[in-house]
PDB file of N, CA, C and O in Angstrom:
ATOM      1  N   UNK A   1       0.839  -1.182   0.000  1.00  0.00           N
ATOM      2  CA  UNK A   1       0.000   0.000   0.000  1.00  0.00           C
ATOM      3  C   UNK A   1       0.880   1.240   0.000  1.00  0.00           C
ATOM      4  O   UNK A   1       2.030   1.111   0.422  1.00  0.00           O
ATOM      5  N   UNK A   2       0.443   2.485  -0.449  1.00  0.00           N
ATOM      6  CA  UNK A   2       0.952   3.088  -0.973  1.00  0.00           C
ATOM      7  C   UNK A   2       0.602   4.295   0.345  1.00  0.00           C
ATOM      8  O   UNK A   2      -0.471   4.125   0.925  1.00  0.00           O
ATOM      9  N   UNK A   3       1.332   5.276   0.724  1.00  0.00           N
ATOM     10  CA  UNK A   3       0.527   6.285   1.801  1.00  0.00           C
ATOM     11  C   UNK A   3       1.430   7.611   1.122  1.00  0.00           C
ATOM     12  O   UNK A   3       2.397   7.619   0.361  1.00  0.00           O
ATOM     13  N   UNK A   4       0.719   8.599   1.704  1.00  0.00           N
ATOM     14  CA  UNK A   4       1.519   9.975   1.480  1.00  0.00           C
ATOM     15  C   UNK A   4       2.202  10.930   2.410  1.00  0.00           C
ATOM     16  O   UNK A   4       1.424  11.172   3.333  1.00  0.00           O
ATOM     17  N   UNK A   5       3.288  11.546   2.546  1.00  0.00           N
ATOM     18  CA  UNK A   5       3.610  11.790   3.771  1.00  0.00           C
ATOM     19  C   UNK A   5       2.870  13.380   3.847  1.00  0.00           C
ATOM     20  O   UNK A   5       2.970  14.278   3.011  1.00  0.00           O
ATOM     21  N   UNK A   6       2.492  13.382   4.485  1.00  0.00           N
ATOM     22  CA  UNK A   6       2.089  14.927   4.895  1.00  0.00           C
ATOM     23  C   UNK A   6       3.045  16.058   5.426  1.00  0.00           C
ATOM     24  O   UNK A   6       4.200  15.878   5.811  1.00  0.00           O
ATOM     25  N   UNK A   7       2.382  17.233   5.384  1.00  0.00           N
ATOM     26  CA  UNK A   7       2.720  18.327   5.292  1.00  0.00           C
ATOM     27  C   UNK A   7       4.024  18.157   6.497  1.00  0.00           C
ATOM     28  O   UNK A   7       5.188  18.347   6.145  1.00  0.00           O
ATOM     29  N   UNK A   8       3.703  17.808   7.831  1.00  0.00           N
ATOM     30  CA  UNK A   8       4.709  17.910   9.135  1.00  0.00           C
ATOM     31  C   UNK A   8       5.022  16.812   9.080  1.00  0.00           C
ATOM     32  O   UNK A   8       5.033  16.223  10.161  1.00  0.00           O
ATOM     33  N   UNK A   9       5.413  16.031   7.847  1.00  0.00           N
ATOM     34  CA  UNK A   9       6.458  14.683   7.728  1.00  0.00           C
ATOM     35  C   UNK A   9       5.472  13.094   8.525  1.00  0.00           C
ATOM     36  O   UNK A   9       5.933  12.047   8.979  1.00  0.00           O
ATOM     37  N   UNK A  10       4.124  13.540   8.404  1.00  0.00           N
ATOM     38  CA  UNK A  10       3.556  12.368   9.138  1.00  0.00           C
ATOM     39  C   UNK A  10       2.802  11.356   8.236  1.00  0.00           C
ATOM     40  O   UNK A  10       2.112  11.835   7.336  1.00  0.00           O
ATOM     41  N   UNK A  11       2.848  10.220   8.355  1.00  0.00           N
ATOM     42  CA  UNK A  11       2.216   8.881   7.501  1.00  0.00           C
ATOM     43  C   UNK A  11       1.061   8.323   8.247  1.00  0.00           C
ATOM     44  O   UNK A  11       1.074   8.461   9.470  1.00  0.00           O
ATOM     45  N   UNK A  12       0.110   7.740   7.711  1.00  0.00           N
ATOM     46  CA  UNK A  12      -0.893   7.007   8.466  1.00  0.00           C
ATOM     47  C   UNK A  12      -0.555   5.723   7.975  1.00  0.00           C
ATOM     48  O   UNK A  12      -0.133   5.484   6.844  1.00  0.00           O
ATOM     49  N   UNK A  13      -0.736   5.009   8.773  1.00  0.00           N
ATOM     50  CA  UNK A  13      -0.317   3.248   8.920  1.00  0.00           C
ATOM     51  C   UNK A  13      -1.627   2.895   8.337  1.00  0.00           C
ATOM     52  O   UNK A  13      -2.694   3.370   8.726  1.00  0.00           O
ATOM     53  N   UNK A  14      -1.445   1.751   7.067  1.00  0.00           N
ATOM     54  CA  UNK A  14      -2.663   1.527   6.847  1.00  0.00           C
ATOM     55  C   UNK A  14      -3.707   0.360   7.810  1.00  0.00           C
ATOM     56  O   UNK A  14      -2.960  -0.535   8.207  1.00  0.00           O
ATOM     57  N   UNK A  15      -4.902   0.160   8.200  1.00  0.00           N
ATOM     58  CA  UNK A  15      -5.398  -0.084   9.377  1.00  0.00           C
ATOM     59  C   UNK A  15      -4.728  -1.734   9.041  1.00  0.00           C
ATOM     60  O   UNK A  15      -3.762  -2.160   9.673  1.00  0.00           O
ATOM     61  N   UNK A  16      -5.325  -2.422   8.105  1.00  0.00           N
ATOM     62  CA  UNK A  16      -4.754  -3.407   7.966  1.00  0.00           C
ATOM     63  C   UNK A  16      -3.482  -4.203   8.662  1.00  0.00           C
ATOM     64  O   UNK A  16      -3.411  -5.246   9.314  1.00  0.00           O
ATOM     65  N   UNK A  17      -2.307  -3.024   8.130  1.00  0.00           N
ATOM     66  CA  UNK A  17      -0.790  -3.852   8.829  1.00  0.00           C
ATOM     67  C   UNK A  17      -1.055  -3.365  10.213  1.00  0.00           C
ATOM     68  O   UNK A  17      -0.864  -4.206  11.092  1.00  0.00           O
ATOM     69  N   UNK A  18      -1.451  -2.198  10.586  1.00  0.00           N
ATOM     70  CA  UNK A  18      -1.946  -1.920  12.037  1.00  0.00           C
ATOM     71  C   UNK A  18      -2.430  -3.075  12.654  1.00  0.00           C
ATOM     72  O   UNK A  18      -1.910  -3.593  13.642  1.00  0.00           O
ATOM     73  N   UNK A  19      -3.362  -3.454  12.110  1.00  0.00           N
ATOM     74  CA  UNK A  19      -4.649  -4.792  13.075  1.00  0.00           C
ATOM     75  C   UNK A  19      -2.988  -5.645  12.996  1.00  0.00           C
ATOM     76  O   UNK A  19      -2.089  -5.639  13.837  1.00  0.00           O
ATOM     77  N   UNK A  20      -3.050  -6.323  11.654  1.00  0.00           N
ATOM     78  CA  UNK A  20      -1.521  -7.646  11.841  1.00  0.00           C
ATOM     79  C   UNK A  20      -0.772  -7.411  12.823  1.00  0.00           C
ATOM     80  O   UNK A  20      -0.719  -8.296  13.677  1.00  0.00           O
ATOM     81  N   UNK A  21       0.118  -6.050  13.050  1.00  0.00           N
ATOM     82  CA  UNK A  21       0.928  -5.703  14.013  1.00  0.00           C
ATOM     83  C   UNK A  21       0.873  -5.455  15.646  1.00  0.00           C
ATOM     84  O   UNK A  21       1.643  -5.317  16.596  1.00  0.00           O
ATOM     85  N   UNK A  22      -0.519  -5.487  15.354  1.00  0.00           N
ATOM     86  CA  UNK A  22      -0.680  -5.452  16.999  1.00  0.00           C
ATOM     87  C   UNK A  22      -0.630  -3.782  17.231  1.00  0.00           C
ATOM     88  O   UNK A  22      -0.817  -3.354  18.370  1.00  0.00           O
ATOM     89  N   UNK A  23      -0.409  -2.982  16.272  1.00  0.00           N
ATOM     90  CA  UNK A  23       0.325  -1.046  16.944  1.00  0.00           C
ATOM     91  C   UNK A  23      -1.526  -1.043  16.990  1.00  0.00           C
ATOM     92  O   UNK A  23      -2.481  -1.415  16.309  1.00  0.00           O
ATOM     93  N   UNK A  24      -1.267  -0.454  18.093  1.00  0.00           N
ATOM     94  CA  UNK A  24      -2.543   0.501  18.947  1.00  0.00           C
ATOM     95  C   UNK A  24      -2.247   1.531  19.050  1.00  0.00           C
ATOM     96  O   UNK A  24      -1.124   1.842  18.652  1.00  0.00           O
ATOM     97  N   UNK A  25      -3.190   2.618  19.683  1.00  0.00           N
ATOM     98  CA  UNK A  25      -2.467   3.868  20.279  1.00  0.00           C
ATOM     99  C   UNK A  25      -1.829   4.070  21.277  1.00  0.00           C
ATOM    100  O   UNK A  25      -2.186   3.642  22.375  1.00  0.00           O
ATOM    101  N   UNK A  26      -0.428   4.979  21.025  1.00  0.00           N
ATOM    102  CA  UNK A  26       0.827   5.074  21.896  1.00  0.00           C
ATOM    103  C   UNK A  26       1.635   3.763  21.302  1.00  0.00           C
ATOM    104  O   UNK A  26       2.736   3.728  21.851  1.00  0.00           O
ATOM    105  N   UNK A  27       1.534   3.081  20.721  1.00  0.00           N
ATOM    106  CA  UNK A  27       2.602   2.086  20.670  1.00  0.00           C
ATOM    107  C   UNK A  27       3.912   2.941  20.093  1.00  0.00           C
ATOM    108  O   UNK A  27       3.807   3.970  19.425  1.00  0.00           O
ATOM    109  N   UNK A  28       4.961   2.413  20.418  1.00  0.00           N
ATOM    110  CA  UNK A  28       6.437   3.251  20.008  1.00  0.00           C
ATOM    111  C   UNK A  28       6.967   2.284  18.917  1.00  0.00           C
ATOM    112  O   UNK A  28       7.231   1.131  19.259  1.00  0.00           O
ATOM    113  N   UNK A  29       7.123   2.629  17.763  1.00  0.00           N
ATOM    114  CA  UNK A  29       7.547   2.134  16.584  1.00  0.00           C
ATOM    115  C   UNK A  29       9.518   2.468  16.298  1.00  0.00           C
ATOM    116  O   UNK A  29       9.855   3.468  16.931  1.00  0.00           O
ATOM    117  N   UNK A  30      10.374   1.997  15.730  1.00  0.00           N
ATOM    118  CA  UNK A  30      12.129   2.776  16.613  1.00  0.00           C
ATOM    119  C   UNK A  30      11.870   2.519  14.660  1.00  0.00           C
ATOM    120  O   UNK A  30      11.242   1.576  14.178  1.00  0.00           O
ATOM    121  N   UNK A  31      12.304   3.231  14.153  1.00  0.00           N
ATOM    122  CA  UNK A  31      12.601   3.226  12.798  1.00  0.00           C
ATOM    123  C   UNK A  31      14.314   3.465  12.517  1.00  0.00           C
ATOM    124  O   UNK A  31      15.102   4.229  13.074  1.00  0.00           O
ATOM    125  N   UNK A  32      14.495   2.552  11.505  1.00  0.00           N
ATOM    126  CA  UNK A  32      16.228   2.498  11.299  1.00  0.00           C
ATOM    127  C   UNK A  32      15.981   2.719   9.962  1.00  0.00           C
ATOM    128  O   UNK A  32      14.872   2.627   9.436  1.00  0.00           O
ATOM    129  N   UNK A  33      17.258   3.082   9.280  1.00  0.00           N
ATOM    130  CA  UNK A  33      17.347   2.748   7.527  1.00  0.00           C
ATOM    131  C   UNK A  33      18.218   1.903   7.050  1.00  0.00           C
ATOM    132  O   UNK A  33      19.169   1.709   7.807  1.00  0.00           O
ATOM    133  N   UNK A  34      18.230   1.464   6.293  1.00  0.00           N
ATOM    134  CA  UNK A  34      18.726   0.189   5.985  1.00  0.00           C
ATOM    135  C   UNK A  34      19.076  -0.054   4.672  1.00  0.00           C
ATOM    136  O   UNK A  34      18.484  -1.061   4.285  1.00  0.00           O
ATOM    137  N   UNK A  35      20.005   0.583   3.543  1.00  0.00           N
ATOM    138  CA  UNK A  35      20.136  -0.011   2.320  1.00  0.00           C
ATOM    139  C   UNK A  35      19.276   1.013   1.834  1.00  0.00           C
ATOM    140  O   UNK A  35      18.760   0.755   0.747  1.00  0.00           O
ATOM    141  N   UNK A  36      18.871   2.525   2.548  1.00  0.00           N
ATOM    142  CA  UNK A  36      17.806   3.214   1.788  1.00  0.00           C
ATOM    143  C   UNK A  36      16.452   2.586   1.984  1.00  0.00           C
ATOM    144  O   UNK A  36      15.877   2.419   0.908  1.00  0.00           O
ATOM    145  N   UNK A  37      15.815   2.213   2.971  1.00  0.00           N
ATOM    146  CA  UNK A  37      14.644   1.652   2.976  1.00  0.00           C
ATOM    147  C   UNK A  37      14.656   2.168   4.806  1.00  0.00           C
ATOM    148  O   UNK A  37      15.419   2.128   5.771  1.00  0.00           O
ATOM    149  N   UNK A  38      13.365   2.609   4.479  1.00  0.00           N
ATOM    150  CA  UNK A  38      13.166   2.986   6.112  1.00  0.00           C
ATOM    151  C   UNK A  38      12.106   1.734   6.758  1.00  0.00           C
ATOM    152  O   UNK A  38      10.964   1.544   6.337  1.00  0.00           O
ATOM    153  N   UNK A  39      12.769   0.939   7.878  1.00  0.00           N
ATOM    154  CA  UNK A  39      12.266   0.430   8.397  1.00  0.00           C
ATOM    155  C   UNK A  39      11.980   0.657   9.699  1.00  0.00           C
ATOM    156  O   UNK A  39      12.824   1.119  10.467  1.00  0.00           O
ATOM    157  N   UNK A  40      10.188   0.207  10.235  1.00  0.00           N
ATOM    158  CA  UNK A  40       9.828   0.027  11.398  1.00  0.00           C
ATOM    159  C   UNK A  40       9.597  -0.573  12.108  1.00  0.00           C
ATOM    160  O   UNK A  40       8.868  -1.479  11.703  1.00  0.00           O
ATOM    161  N   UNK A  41       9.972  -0.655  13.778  1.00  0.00           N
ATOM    162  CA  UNK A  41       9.722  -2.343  14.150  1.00  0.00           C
ATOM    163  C   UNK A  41       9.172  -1.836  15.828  1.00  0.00           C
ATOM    164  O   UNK A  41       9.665  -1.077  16.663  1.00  0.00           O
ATOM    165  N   UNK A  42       8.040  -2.599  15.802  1.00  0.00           N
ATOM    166  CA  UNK A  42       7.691  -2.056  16.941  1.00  0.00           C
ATOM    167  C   UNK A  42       8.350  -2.244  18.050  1.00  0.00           C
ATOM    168  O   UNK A  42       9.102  -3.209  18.186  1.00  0.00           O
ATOM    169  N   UNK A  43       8.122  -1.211  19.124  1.00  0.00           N
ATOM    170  CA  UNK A  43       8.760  -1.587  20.085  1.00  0.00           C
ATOM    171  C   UNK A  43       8.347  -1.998  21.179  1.00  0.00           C
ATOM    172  O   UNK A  43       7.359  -1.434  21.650  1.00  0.00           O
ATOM    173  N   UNK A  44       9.261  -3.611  22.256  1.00  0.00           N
ATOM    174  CA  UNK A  44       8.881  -4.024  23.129  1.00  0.00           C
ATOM    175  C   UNK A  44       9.439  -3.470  24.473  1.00  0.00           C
ATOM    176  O   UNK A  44      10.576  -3.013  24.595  1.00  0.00           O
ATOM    177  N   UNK A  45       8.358  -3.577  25.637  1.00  0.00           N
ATOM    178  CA  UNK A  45       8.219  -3.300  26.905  1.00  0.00           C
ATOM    179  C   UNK A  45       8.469  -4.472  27.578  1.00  0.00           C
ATOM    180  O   UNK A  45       8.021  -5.615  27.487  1.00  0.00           O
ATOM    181  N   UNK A  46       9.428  -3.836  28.395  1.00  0.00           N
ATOM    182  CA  UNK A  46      10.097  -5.369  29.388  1.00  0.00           C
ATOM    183  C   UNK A  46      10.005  -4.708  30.495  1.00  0.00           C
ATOM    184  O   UNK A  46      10.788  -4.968  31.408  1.00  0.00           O
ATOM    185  N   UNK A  47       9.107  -3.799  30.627  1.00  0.00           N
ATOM    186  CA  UNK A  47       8.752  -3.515  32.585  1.00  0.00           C
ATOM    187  C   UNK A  47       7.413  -4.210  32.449  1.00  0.00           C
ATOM    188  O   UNK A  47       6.499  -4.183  31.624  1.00  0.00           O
ATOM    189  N   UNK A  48       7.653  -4.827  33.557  1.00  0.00           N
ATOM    190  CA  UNK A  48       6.397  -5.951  33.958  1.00  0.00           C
ATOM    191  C   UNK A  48       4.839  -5.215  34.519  1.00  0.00           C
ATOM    192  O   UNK A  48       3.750  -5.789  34.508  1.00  0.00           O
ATOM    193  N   UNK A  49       5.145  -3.616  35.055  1.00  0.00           N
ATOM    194  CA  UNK A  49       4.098  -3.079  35.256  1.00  0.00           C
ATOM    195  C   UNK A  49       3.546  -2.475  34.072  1.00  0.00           C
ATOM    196  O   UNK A  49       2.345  -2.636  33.853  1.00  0.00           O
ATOM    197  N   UNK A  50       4.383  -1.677  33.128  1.00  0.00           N
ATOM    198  CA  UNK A  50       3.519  -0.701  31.793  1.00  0.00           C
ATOM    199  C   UNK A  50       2.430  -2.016  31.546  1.00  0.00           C
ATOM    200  O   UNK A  50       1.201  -1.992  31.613  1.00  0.00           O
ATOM    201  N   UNK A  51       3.438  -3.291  31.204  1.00  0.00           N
ATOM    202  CA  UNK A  51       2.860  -4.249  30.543  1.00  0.00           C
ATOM    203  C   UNK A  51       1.152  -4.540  30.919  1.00  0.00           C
ATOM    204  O   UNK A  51       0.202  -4.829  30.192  1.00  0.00           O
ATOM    205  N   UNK A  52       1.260  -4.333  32.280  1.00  0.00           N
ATOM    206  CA  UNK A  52      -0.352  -4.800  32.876  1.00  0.00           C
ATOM    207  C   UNK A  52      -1.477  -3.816  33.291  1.00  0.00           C
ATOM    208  O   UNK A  52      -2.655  -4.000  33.600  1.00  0.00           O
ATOM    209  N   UNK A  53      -0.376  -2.232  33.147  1.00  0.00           N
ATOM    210  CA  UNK A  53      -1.207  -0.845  33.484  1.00  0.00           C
ATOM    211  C   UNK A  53      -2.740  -0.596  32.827  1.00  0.00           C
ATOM    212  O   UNK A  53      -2.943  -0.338  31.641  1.00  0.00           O
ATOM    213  N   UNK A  54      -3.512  -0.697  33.609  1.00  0.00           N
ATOM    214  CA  UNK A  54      -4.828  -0.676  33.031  1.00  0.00           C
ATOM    215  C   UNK A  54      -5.763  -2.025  32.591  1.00  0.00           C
ATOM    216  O   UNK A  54      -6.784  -2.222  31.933  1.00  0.00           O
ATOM    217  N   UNK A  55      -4.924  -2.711  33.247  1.00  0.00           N
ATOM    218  CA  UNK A  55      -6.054  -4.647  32.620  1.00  0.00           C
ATOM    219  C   UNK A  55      -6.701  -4.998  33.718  1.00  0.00           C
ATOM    220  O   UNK A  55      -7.301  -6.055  33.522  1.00  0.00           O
ATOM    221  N   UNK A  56      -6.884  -4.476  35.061  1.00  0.00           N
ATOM    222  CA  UNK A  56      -7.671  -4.988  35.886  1.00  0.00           C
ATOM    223  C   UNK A  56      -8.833  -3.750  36.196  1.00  0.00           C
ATOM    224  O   UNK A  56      -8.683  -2.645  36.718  1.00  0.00           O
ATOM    225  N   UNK A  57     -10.111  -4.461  35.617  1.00  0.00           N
ATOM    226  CA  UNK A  57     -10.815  -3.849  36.056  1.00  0.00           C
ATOM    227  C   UNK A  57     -11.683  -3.968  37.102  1.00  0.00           C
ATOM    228  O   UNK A  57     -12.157  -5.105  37.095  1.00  0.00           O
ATOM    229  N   UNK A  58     -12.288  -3.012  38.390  1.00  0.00           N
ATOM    230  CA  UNK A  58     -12.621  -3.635  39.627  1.00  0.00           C
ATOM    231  C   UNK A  58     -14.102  -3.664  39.676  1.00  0.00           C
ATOM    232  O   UNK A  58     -14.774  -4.104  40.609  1.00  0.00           O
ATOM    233  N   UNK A  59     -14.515  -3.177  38.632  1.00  0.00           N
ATOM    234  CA  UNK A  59     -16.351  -2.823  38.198  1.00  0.00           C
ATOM    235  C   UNK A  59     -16.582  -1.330  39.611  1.00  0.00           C
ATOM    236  O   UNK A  59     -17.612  -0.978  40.185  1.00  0.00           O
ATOM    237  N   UNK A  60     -15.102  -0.780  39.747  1.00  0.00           N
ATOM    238  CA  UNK A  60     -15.939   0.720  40.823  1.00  0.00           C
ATOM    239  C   UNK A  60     -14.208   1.609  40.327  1.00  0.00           C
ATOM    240  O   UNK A  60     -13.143   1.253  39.822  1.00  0.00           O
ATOM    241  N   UNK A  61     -14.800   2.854  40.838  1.00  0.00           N
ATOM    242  CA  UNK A  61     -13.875   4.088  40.766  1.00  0.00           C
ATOM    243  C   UNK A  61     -13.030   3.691  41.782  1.00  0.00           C
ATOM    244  O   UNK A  61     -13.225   2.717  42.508  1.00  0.00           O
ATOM    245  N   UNK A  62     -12.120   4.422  41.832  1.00  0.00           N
ATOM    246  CA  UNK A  62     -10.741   4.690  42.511  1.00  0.00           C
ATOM    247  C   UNK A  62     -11.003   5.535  43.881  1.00  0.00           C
ATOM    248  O   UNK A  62     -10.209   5.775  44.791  1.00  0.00           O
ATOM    249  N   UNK A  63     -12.452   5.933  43.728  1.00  0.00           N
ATOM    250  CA  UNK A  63     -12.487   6.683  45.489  1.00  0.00           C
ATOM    251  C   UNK A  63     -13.269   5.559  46.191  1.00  0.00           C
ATOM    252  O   UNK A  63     -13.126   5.282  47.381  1.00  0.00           O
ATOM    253  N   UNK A  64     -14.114   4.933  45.339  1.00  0.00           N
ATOM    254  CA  UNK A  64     -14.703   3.696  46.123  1.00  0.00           C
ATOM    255  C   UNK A  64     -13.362   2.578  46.638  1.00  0.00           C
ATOM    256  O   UNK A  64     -13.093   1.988  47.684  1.00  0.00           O
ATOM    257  N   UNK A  65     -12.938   2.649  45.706  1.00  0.00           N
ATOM    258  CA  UNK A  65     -11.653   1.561  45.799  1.00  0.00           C
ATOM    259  C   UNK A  65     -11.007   1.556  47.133  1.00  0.00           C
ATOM    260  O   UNK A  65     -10.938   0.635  47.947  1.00  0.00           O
ATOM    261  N   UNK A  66     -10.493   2.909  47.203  1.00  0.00           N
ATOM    262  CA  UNK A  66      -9.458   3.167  47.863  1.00  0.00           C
ATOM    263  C   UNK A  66     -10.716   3.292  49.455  1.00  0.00           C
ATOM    264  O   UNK A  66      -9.984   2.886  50.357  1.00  0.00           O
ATOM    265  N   UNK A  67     -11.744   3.543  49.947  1.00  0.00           N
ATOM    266  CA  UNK A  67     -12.739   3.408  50.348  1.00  0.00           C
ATOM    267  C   UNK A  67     -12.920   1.891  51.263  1.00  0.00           C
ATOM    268  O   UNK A  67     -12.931   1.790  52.489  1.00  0.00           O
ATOM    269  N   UNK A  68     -13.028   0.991  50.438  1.00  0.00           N
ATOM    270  CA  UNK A  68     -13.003  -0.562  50.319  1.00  0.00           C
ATOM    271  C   UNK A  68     -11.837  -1.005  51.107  1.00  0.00           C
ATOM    272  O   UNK A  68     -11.968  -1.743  52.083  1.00  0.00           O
ATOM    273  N   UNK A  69     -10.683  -0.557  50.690  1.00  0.00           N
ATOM    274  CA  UNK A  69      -9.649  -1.127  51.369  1.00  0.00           C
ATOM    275  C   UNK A  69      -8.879  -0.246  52.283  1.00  0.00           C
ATOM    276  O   UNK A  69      -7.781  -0.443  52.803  1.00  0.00           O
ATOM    277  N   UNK A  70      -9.511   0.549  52.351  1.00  0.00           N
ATOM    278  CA  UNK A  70      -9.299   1.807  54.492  1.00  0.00           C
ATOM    279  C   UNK A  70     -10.282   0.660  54.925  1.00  0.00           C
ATOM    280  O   UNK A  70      -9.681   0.418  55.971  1.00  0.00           O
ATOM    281  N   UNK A  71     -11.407  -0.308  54.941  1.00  0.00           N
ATOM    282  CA  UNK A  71     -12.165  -0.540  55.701  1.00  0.00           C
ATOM    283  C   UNK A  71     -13.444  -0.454  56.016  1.00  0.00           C
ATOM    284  O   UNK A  71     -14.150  -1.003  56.861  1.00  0.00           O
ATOM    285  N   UNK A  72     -13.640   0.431  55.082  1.00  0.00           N
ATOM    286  CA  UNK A  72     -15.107   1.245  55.554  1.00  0.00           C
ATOM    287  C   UNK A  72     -16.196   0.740  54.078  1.00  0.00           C
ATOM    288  O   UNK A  72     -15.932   0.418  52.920  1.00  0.00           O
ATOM    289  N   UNK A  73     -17.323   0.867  54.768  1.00  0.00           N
ATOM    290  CA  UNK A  73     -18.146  -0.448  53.867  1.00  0.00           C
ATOM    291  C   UNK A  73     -19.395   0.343  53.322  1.00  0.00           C
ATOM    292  O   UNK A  73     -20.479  -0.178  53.058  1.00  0.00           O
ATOM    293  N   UNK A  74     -19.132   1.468  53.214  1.00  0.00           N
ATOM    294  CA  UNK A  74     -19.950   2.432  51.721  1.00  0.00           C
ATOM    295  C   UNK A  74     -19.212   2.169  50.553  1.00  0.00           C
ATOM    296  O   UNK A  74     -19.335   3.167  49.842  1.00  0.00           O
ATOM    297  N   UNK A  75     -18.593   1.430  50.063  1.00  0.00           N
ATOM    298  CA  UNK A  75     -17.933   1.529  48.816  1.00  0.00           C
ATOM    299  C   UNK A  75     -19.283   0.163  47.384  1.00  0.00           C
ATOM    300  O   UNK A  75     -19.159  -0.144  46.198  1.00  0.00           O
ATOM    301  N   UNK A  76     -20.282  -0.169  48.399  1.00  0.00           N
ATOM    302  CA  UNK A  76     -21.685  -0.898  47.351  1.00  0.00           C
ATOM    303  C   UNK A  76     -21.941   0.078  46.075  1.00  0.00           C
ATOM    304  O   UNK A  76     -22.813  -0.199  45.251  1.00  0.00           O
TER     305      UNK A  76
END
């Protein structure tokens, strides 16, 4: 596929290799060149917390939460 670079040097990924690749938003892509060919390769996270930031969900907010575990039993 073919893309165009825009005005402030920016490309849109077509959704396609996006979905294959796994890039979501914020993913960090490290681009090298190579022989005249610009390549991108996504980049991996080896801290064990980014990795899990945001996957537990508790079905309540963060004031109930924090609520719940002081002890106190309005947090229903």
């Amino acid at each position: 596929m073919k893309v165009k670079v825009a005005e402030r040097g920016q490309v849109t990924i077509p959704k396609p290799h996006r979905n294959k690749l796994g890039l979501t938003k914020w993913t960090i892509i490290d681009f090298v060149v190579k022989n005249g060919k610009l390549i991108g390769c996504k980049h991996t996270i080896d801290d064990a917390i980014i990795k899990v930031r945001g996957c537990i969900n508790l079905g309540m907010n963060t004031d109930k939460f924090m609520r719940m575990i002081r002890g106190k039993n309005d947090y229903k």
